[in-house]
C-alpha positions in Angstrom: 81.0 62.7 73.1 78.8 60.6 70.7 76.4 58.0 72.0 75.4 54.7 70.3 72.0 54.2 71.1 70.3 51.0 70.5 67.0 51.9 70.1 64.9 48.2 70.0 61.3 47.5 70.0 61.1 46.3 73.5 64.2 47.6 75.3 66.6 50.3 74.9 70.3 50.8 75.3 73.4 53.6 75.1 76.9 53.2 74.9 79.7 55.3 74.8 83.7 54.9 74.4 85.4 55.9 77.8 89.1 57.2 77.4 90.7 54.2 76.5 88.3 53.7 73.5 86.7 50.9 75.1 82.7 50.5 74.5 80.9 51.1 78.0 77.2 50.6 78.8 75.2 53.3 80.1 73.1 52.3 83.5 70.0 54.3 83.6 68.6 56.0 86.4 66.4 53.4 87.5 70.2 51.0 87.9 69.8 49.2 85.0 71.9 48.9 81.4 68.3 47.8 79.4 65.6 50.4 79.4 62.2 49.3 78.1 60.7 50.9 75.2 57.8 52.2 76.6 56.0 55.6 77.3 53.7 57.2 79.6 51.9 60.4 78.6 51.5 61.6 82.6 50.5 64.8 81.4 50.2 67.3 78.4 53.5 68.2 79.0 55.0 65.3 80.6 56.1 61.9 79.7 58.4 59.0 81.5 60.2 56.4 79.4 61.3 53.2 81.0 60.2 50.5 83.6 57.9 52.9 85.1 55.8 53.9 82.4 55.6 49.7 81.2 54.3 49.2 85.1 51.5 52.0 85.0 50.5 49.8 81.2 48.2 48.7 83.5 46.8 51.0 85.5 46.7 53.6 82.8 46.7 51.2 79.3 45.0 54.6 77.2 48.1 56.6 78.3 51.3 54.2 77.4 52.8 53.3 74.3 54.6 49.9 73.9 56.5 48.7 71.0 56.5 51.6 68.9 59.1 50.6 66.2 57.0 48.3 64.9 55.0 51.6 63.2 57.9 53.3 62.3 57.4 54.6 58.9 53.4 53.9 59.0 50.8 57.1 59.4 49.9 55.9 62.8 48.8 58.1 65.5 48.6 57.5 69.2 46.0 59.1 71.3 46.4 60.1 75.1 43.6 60.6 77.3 44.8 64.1 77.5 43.2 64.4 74.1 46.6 64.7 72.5 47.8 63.1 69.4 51.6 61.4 68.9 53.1 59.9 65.7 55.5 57.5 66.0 58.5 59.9 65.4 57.5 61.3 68.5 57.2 58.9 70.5 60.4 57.4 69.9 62.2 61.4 70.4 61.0 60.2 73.9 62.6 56.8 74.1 65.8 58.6 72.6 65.8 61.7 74.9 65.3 59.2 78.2 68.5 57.6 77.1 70.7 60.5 76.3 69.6 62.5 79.9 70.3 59.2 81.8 73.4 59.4 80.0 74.2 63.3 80.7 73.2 62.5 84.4 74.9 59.5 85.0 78.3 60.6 83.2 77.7 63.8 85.3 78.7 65.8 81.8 78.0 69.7 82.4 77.7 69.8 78.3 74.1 68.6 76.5 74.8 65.2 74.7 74.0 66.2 71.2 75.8 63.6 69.0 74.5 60.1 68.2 74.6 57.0 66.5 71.5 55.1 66.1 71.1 51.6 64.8 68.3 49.9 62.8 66.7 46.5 62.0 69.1 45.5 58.4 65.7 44.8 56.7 64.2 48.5 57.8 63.3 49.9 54.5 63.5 53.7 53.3 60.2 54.7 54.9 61.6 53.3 58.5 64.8 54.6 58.3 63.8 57.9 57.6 61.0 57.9 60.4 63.9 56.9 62.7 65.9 59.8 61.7 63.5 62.0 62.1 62.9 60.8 65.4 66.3 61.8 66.1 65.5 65.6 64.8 62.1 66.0 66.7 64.2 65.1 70.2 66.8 67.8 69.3 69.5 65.6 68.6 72.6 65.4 66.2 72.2 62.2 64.1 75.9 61.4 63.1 74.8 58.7 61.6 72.7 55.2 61.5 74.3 51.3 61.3 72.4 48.4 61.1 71.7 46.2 64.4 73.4 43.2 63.2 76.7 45.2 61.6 77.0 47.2 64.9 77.2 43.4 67.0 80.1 42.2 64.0 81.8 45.4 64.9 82.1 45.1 68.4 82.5 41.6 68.3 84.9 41.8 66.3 87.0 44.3 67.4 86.8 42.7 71.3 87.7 39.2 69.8 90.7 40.9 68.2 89.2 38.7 65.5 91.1 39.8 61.8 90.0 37.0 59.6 86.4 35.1 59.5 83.1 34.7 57.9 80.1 35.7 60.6 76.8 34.8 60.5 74.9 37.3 63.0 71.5 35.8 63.8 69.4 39.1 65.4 66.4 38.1 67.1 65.0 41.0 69.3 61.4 42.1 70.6 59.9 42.7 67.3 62.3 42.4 64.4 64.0 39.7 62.6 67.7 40.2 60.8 70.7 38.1 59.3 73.1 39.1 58.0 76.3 37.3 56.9 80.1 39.5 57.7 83.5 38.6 55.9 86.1 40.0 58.5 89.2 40.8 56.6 92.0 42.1 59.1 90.5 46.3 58.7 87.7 45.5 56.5 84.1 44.2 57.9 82.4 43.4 54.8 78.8 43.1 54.6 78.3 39.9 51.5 74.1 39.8 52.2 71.0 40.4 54.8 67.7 39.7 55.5 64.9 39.7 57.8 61.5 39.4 58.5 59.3 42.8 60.7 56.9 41.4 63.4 58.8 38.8 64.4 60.4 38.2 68.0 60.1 37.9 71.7 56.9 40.2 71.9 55.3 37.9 69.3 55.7 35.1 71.6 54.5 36.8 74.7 51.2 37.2 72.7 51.1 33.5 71.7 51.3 32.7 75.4 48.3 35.0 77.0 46.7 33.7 74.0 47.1 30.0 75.2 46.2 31.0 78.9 43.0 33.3 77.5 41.8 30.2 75.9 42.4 28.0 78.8 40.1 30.3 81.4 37.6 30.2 78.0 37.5 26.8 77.9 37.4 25.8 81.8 35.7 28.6 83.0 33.7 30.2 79.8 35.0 33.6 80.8 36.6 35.9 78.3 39.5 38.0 79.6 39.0 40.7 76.7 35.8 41.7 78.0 36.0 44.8 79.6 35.1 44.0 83.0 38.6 41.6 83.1 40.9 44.2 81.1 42.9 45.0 84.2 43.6 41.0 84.5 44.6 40.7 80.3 46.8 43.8 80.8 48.6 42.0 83.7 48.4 39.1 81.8 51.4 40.3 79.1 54.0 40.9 82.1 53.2 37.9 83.8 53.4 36.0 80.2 57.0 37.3 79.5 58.2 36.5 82.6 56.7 32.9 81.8 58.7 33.2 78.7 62.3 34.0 80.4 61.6 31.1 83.1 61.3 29.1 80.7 64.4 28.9 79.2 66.0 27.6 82.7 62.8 25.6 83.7 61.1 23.0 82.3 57.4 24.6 83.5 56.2 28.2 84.2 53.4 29.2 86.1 51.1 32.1 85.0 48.4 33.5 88.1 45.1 34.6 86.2 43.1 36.6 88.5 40.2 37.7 87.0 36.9 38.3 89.0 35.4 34.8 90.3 38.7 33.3 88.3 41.5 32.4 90.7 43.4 29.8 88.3 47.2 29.0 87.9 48.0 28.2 84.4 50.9 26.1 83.8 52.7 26.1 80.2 55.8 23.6 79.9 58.7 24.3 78.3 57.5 21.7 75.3 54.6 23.9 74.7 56.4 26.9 74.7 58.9 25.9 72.2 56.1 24.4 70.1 55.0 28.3 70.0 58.6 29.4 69.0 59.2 26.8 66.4 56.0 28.2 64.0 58.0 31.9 64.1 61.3 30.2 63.9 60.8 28.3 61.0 60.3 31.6 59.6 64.0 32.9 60.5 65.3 29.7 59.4 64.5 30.3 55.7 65.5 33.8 55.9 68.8 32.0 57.1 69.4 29.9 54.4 68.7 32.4 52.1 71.0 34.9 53.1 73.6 32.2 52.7 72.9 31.8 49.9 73.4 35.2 48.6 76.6 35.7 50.1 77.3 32.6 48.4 78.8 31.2 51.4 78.4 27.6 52.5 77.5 26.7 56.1 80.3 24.9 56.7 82.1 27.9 55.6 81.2 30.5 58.8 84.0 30.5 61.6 81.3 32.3 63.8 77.8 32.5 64.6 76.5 35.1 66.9 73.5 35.6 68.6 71.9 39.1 69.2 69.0 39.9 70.9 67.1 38.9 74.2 65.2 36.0 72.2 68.2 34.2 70.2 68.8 33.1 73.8 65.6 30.8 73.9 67.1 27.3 74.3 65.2 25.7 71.5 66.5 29.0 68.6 70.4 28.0 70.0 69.8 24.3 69.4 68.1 24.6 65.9 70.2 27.0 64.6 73.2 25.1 65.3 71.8 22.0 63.7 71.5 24.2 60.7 74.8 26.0 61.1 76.6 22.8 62.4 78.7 25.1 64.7 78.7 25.6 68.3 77.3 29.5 69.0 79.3 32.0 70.3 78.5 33.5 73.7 81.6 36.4 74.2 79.2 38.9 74.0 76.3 40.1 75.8 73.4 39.8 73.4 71.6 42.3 74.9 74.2 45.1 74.8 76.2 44.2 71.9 74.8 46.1 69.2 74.9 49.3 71.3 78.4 48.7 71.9 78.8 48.8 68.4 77.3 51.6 67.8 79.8 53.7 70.0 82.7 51.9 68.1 81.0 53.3 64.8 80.5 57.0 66.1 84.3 56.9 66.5 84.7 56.0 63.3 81.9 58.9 61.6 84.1 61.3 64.0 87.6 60.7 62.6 86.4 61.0 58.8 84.3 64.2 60.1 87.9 65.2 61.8 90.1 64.0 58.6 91.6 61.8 61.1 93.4 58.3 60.2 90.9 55.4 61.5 92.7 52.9 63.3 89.7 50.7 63.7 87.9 48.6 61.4 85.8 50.1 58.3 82.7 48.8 57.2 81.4 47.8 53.8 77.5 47.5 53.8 75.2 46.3 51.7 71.2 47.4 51.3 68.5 45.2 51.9 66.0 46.0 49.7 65.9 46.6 45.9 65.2 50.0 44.7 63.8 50.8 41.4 61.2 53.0 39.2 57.5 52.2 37.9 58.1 52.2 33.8 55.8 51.1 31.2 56.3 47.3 29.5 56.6 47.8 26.2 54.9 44.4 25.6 51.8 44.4 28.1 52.0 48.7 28.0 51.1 48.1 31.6 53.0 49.9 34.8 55.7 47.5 35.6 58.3 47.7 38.6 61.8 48.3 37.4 64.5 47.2 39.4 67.3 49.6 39.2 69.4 49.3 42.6 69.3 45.0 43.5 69.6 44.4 46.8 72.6 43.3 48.3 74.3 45.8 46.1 77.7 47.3 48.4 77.0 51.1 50.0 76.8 54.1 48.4 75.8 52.9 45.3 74.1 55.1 41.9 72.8 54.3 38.7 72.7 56.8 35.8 69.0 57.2 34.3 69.1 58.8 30.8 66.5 60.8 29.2 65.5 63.0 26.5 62.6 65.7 26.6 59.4 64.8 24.9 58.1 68.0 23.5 59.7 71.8 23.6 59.4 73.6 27.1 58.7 69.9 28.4 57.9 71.0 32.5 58.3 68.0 34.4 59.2 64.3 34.4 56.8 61.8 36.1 58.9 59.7 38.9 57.7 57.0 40.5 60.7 55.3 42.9 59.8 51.8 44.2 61.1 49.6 47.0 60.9 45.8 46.6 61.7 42.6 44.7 58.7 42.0 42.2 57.6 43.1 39.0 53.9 43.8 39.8 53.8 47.7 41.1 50.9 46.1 43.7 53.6 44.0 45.3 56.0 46.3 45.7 56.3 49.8 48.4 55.9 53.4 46.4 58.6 55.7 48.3 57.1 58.4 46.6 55.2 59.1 43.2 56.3 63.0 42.3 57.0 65.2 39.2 60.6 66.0 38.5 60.2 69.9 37.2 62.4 70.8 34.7 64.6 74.0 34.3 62.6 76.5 31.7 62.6 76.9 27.5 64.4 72.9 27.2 64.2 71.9 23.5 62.5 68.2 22.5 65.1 66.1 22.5 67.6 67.5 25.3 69.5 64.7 27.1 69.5 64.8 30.4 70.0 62.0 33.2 68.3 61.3 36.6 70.6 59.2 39.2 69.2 57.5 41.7 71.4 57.0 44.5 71.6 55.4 48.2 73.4 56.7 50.7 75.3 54.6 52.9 72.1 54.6 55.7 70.3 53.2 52.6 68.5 56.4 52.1 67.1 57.3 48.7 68.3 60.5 46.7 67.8 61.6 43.8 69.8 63.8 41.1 68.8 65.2 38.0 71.6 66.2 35.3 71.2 68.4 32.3 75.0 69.3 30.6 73.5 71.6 28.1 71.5 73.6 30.8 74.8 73.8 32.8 71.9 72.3 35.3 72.4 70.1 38.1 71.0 69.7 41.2 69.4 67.1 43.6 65.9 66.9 44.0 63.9 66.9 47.0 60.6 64.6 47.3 58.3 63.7 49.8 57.9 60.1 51.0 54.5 59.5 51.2 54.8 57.2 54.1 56.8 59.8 56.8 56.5 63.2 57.9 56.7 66.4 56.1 60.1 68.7 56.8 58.1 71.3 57.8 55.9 68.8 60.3 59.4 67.8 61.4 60.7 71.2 62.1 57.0 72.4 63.8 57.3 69.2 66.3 61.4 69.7 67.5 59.8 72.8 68.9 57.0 71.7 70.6 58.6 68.1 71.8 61.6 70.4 72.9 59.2 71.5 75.9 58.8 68.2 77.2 59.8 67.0 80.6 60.9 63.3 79.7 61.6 60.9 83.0 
């Protein structure tokens, strides 16, 4: 069996494909098809995942973890009260392993779930995605294979709409992350024309903007400061109480939030008017990213057949009414927004499974494009300054190469200086360094062999890279380190010691 996991910055979900092939949403041991994204060091050797570690937030704040994707693929490291330290790689093994035992349990499989697909935010870049694998290794598991969040949703809608010819624009508005990305279904073919997206940017973003209106309120009315420490269990309480504002509001036209807060016994009320005056700053935001991605694909407005919301914030009243101004169609509500793109993501493992298996695919096949523009720091011959040299645009279809020739400087040349860069701009300050590293050569090369370095990216929009030399007979790919994630061997050293773990 292979589970599609969707691993999101507030909640969780897995799916699988029962025995007629048909997507089904795992409930977790608590009863419920979303698990939050959250985790509770309760010991040194013990951690719960779920509603119950995002209730003792808290009671034990120093000890839970909340919204860890949004330091995937920085050097960030959680501290627990038991004095132990947790990258987030690890913490997110948690998060994965919580929803492939609820799985086992719930399925009542006597065989260890080993196989997954994961999905990721379309604008994750190289240092993300590979954090997010390596999550996958450091929890033991199989990583088939990784689909973006808003090509997952096109693939299950898509294939439960019996839908064979349309242009889609997915608009993928979750807990902390941003994506569109704009799908030409063509009867088989789901083909990715252009993405983007924006990080930091969703319904956790608004929950903050919220306590922050109510922590200004009590400041102003009663000149007491809810960050000071003697009120931190009332600010802790405040973010639940704030998102539960947040999902009233888009039935209601008011919400009430209780502040309780030593001498303080206030109710704050925030109307729907000023909550959508919140969301329509961060919006805004999406809206260009919108347009853009339109533009890429080269695809009118007026040109989608679809428009499809995923995520638990595209369903804020005021996002579906803009965005259909913009889009001038009516939004489409067949599927759950919430449990689409894991849905997808089991479709997809069948897929990876049949070309593992040599098997003829009867279901759709998916053309993908990457997000982000990959290219090499050179020299302008003008300025003689470090420059960023796109190589790889973005929006360029999956796999994709380019040939880099070369020649050897000087006899018994060692190495080759290789910068690769992620980004759009030209300026090397503006732009992410996936890794700066020397290329070493094979021995006794004369000056002036030829000799070509190919850059590739691999159809998860991972970097490789290849290094050629015909009169060496020499060929081989070459393994860097990305300065942003973890070492292999850190990798290998914490699958054995996370392997240990009792995860509830």
């Amino acid at each position: 069996m292979i589970l599609g996991i969707d691993l999101g910055t507030t909640y969780s979900v897995g799916a699988y494909l029962n025995e007629k092939g048909e997507p089904q949403v795992i409930t977790n041991m608590e009863g419920s098809q979303i698990t939050p994204s959250v985790v509770y060091f309760e010991s040194e050797t013990s951690v719960v995942v779920g509603q119950t570690a995002k209730d003792n937030s808290i009671i034990n704040p120093d000890d839970v973890v909340s919204a860890v994707k949004n330091y995937m693929g920085e050097k960030k490291i959680f501290m627990s009260s038991y004095g132990q330290e947790y990258s987030p790689e690890v913490v997110s093994s948690f998060i994965l392993k919580k929803i492939v035992t609820d799985a086992q349990k719930r399925l009542d499989l006597t065989e260890e779930i080993k196989d997954v697909v994961i999905t990721i935010p379309a604008y994750f870049t190289d240092a993300q995605r590979t954090a997010t694998e390596d999550a996958a290794k450091i929890a033991g598991l199989n990583l088939m294979g990784t689909i973006n969040e808003p090509t997952a949703a096109a693939l299950y809608y898509a294939v439960s709409t019996k839908l064979n010819h349309a242009n889609i624009l997915v608009y993928d508005l979750g807990g902390g992350t941003f994506d569109v990305t704009i799908i030409k279904i063509d009867d088989d073919d789901v083909v990715v024309k252009s993405t983007g997206g924006l990080s930091k940017v969703g319904g956790r973003f608004f929950d903050e903007e919220i306590v922050e209106y109510v922590r200004d309120y009590i400041e102003d009315k009663y000149d007491v400061d809810l960050e000071d420490e003697e009120y931190m269990d009332a600010y802790q309480e405040l973010y639940g109480r704030a998102e539960k504002a947040k999902w009233q509001l888009t039935n209601q036209e008011k919400a009430t939030i209780a502040v309780r807060a030593g001498a303080v016994k206030e109710n704050v009320v925030i109307t729907r008017e000023q909550f959508e005056a919140i969301v329509a700053k961060l919006y805004k935001r999406t809206e260009y990213v919108v347009k853009k991605a339109l533009k890429d694909a080269e695809i009118e407005a007026t040109e989608l057949d679809k428009v499809i919301l995923v995520g638990g914030s595209s369903k804020i009243p005021y996002i579906e009414k803009k965005l259909s101004e913009l889009t001038g169609k009516s939004l489409s509500h067949e599927v759950h927004p919430d449990l689409v793109v894991a849905q997808g993501a089991a479709l997809y493992g069948k897929q990876l499974m049949d070309k593992i298996s040599n098997s003829e695919n009867e279901g759709k096949v998916i053309h993908d494009v990457c997000s982000h523009s990959i290219g090499i720091i050179t020299i302008d011959p003008i300025t003689y300054k470090k420059i960023n040299s796109i190589q790889i645009k973005r929006n360029t279809a999956l796999p994709t190469f380019v040939k880099m020739p070369f020649r050897t400087a000087v006899d018994y040349q060692e190495k080759i200086e290789l910068s690769i860069t992620e980004g759009e701009f030209k300026e090397v300050t503006d732009v992410a360094i996936i890794s700066s590293t020397d290329i070493i050569l094979p021995k006794n090369l004369v000056k002036g062999t030829k000799g070509e370095i190919h850059l590739q990216l691999d159809e998860s929009q991972l970097v490789h890279v290849y290094i050629k030399i015909p009169t060496a007979n020499y060929e081989e790919e070459f393994t860097f380190e990305r300065s942003a994630n973890l070492s292999e061997a850190e990798v290998q050293m914490l699958t054995g010691i996370i392997a240990d773990y009792d995860v509830n």
